[in-house]
C-alpha positions in Angstrom: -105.7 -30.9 107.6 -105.8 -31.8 103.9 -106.2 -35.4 103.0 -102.8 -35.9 101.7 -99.6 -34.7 103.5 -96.8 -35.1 101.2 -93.1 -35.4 103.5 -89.9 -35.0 101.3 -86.7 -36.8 103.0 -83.5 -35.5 101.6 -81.1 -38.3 103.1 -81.0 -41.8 102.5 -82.9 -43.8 105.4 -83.8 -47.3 105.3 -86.8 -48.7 103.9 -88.4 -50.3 107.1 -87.8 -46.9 108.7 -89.7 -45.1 106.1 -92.5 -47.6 105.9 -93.0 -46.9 109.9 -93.1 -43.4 109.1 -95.6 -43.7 106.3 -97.7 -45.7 108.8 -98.1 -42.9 111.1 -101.3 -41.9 109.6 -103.0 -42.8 106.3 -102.3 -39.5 104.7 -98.5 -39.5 105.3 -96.9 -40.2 101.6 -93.3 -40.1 101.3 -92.8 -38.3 97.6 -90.0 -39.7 95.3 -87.4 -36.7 95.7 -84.7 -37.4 92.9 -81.7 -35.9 94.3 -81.9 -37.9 97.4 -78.6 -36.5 99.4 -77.5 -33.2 98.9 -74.1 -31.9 100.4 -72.7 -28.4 100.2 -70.7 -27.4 96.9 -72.4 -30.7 95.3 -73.4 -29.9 91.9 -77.1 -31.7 90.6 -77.4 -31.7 87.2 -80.4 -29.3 85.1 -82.6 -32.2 84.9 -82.5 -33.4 88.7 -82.7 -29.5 90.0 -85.7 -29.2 87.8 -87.5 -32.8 89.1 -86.7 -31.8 92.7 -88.5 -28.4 92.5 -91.9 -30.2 91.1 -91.6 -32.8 93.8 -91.1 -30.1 96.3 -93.7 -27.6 94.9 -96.7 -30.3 96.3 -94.3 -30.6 99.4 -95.7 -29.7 103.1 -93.3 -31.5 105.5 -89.2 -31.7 104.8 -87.6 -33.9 106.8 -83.5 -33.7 106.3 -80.2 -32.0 106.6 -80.4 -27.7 107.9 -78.1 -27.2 104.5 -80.6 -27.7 102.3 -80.2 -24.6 99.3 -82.8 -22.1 99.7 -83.5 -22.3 95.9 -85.4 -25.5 96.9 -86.9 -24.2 100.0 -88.1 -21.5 97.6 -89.8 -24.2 95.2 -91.9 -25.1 98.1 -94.7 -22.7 98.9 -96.4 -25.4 100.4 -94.1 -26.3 103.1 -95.7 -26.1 106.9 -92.9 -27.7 108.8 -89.1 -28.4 108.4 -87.6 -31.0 110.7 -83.6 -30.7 110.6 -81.9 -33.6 110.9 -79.3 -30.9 112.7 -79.5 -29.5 116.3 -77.7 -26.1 115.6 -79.4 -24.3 112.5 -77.1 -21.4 112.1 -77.1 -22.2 108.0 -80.7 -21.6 108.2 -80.5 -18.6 110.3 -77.3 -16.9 107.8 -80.0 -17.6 104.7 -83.0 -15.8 106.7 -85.5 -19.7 106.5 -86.1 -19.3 110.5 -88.7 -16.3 109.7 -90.4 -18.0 106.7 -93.7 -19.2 106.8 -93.0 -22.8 107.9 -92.0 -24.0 111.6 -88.4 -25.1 112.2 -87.6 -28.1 114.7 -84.5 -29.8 115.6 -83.0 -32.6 116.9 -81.3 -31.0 120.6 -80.1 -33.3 122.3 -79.7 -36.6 120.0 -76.3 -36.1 120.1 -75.8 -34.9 123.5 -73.9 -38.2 125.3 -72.0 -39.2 122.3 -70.2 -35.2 122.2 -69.8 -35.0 125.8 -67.8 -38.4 125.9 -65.7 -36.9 123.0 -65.1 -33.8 125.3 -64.2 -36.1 128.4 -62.5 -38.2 125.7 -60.0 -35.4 124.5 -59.7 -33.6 128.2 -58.3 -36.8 129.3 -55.8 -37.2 126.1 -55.0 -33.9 127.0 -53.9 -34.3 130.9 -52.8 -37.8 130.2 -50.5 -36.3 127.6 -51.7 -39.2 124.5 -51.9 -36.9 121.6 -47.9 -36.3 122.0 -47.9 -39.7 122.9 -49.2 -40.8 119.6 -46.8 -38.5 117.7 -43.8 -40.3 119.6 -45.0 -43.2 118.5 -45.2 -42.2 114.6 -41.7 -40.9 115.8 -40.4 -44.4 117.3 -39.3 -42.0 120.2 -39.8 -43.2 124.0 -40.4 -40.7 126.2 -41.3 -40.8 129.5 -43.0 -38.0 131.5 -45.4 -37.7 134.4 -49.2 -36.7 133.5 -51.7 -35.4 135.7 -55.2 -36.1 136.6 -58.8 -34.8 135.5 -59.4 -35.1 139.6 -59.5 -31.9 141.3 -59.1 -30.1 137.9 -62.1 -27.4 136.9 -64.7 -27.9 133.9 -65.8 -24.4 132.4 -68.7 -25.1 130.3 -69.9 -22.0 128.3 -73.3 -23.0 127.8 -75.3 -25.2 129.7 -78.2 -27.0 127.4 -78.7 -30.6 126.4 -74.8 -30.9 125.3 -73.5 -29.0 128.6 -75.8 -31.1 130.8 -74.4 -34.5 129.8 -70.6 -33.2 129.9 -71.2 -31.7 133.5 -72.6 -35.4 134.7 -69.7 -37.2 133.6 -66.7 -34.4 134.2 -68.4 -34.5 138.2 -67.5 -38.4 137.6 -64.3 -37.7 137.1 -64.1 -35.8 140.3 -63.7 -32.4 138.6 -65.3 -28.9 139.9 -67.9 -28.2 137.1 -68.4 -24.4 136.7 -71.4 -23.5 134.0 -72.9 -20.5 132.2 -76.4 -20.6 131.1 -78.3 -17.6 128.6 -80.7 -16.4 132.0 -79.9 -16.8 135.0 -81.4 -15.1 138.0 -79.7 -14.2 141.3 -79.5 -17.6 143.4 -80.0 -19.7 140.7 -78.6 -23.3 141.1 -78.3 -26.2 139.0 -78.1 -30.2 140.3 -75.4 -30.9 137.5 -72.9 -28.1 138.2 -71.1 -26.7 141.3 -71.8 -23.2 140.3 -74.0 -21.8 137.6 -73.0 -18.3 136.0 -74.7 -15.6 133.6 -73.3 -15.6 130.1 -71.7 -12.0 131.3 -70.0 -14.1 133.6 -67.6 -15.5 131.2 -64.8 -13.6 132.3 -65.1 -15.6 135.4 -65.5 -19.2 134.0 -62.1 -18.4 131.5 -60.3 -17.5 134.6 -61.0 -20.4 137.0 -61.5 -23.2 134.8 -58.6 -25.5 133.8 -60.8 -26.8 130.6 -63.2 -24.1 128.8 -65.7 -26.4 127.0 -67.8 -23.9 124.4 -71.0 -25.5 124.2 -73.2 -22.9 122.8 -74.9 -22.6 119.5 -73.8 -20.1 116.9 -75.5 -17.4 116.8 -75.0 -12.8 116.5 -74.0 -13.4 120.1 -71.9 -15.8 120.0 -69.9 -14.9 116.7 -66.3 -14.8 117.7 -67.3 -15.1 121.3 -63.5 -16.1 122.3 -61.0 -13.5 121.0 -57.9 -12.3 121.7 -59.2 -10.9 125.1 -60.6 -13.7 126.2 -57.8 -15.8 125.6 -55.8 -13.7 127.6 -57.9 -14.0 130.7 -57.5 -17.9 130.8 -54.9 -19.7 132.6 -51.3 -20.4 131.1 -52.2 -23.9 131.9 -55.6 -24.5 130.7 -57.3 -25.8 127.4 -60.2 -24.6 125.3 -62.5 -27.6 124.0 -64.3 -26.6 121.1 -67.2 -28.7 119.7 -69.9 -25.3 118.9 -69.2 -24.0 115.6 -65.5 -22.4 113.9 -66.8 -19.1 114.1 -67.9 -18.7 117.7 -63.6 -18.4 118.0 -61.2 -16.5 116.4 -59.5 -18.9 115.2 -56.0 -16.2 114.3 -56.3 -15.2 118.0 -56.1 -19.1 119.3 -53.3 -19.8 116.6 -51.2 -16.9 118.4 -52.4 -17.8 121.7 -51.0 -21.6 121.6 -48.2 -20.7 120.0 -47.0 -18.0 122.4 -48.1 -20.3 125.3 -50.9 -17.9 126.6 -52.7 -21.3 127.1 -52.0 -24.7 126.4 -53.9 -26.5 124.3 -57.0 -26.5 122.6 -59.2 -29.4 121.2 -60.8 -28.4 117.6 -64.0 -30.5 116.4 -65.3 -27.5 114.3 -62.6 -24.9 112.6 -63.4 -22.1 110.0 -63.8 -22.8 107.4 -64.8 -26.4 107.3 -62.8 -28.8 105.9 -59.9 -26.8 107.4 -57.4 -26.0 104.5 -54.8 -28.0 104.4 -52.0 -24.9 105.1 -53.5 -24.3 108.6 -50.7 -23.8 111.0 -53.5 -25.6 113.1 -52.9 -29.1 111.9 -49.0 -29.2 112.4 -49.2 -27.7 116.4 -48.4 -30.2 118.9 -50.6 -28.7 121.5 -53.7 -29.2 119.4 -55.8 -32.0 118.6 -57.9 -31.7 115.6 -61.2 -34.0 114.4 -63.4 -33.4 111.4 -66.4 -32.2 113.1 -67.2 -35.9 114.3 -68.2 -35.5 117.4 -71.7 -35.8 117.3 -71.4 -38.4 114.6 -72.9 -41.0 116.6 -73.1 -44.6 114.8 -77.0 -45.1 113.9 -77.5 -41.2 113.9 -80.2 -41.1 110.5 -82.2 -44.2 112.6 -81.9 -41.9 115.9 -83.0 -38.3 114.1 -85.8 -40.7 112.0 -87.3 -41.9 115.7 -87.3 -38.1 117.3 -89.3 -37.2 113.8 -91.9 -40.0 113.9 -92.9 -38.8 117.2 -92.7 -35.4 115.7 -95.2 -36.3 113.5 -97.6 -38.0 115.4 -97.8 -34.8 117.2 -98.2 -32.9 113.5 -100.7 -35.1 112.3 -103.0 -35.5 115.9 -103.2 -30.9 116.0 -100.5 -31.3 118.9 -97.7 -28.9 119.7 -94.3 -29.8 118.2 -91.1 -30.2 119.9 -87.9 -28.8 119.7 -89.0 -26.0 117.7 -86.3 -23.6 117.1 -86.9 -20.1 118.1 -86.4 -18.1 114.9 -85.4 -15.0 116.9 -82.4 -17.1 119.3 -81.8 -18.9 116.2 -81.7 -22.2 118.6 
């Protein structure tokens, strides 16, 4: 390993955190990268694009968001290793960086409790009717109505990783059936978190007994507009899809017809495409949806969380160890 190891971060941490990270090992030096945060459809102006590419040309570790442009990934020849700040990568995948010549790791599961309270969170302002309850109140209309209960009710989680895991424990809580499909699973196959684990070709199955269809899985060519037309069909009338993946893993013309035709009942939106949605969506004015702006995994003290899973990350760089996380460039997760 050479005797300097210069690590680009591309999103504002604090300076205590990034002194512990340069005292990981002597040869760690955190390079001054001039356009420090870098969002999509932000402009940088000539001069900074052209100070970032000489920083990043000396570059070997990149330590930030999974949109960073690929005209800077291509001003680093020297990078070795890309730590996302991200668990899904699918911007990465869509601009081909996941077969380049530098591993990819991620942060699975940082986020993991803090989206599955949001799903239990919305499922229970779903069957306790609050999201109509706080348009009666912007209404100054009482209006009282029986609600049900999460008891007895079954939790359909279409992909059962870090994410899926963390929902199951605390829908089970709740008292709910929790039905689960996972990418491979052999014949007899159980899990200690879920009542019954299923095959992704079992999602037929899950749509049709589950009374909340949680889509859990990353976005990838198999899971691009996963729930169609088709597949909204084969849910209940009465249940609701929970959607906290990525926009495109639905069609989202398909769910707008199926809510509105009653085909099922509600659905709970964290991610939409496109991202922000525009503001002539028929989504936002539905009363059977609730919408959030892909906040669910937006955890208070997230940068100090993803900063803590890539110092140990390092450690494991800088001692010839194995990496974790590492993102499969071929599953794209």
């Amino acid at each position: 390993m050479p005797a300097d190891i210069p690590v680009a971060i591309t999103f504002k941490l604090d300076p205590a955190i990034l002194r512990e990270i340069e005292a990981v090992d002597p040869r760690v030096r955190i390079v001054d990268f001039p356009a420090l945060v870098l969002r999509p459809g932000m402009e940088l102006s000539e001069d900074d694009q052209r100070k970032a590419k000489e920083v990043l040309a000396e570059v070997e570790i990149l330590f930030g968001p999974g949109n960073f442009p690929v005209e800077f990934i291509d001003a680093a020849p020297n990078l070795r290793w890309f730590q996302v700040i991200n668990t899904g990568v699918d911007r990465l995948a869509k601009d081909g960086l996941l077969t380049r010549q530098f591993v990819v790791t991620n942060v699975s599961g940082l986020a993991a409790v803090a989206i599955a309270e949001y799903c239990i969170g919305t499922m229970l302002m779903l069957v306790k009717g609050l999201h109509k309850s706080v348009r009666d109140q912007a209404a100054h209309s009482w209006d009282f109505r029986f609600t049900g209960e999460l008891k007895g009710k079954t939790c359909g989680i279409e992909g059962m990783g870090a994410i899926g895991r963390e929902l199951a424990k605390r829908a089970r809580a709740f008292g709910m059936r929790v039905v689960a499909t996972r990418r491979t699973v052999a014949a007899g196959d159980t899990d200690p978190d879920c009542d019954e684990l299923m095959p992704y070709s079992d999602l037929d199955r899950l749509l049709a007994e589950s009374d909340y269809i949680v889509l859990c899985v990353p976005l990838t060519d198999e899971t691009r507009g996963l729930i169609g037309a088709a597949e909204l069909a084969k849910m209940k009338p009465a249940a609701s899809l929970v959607n906290i993946a990525r926009g495109q893993v639905v069609d989202q013309d398909a769910l707008i017809a199926a809510l509105r035709d009653g085909t099922i009942a509600a659905a709970v939106l964290d991610v939409v495409d496109p991202e922000p949605l525009p503001a002539d969506s028929p989504l936002w004015d539905m009363p059977n949806v609730i919408i959030t702006p892909h906040v669910s995994g937006a955890v208070e003290g997230y940068g100090h969380r993803a900063a803590e899973l890539f110092i140990a990350n390092l450690r494991r760089y800088v001692g010839g160890q194995p990496l974790e996380n590492i993102v499969d460039p071929v599953l794209a997760y």
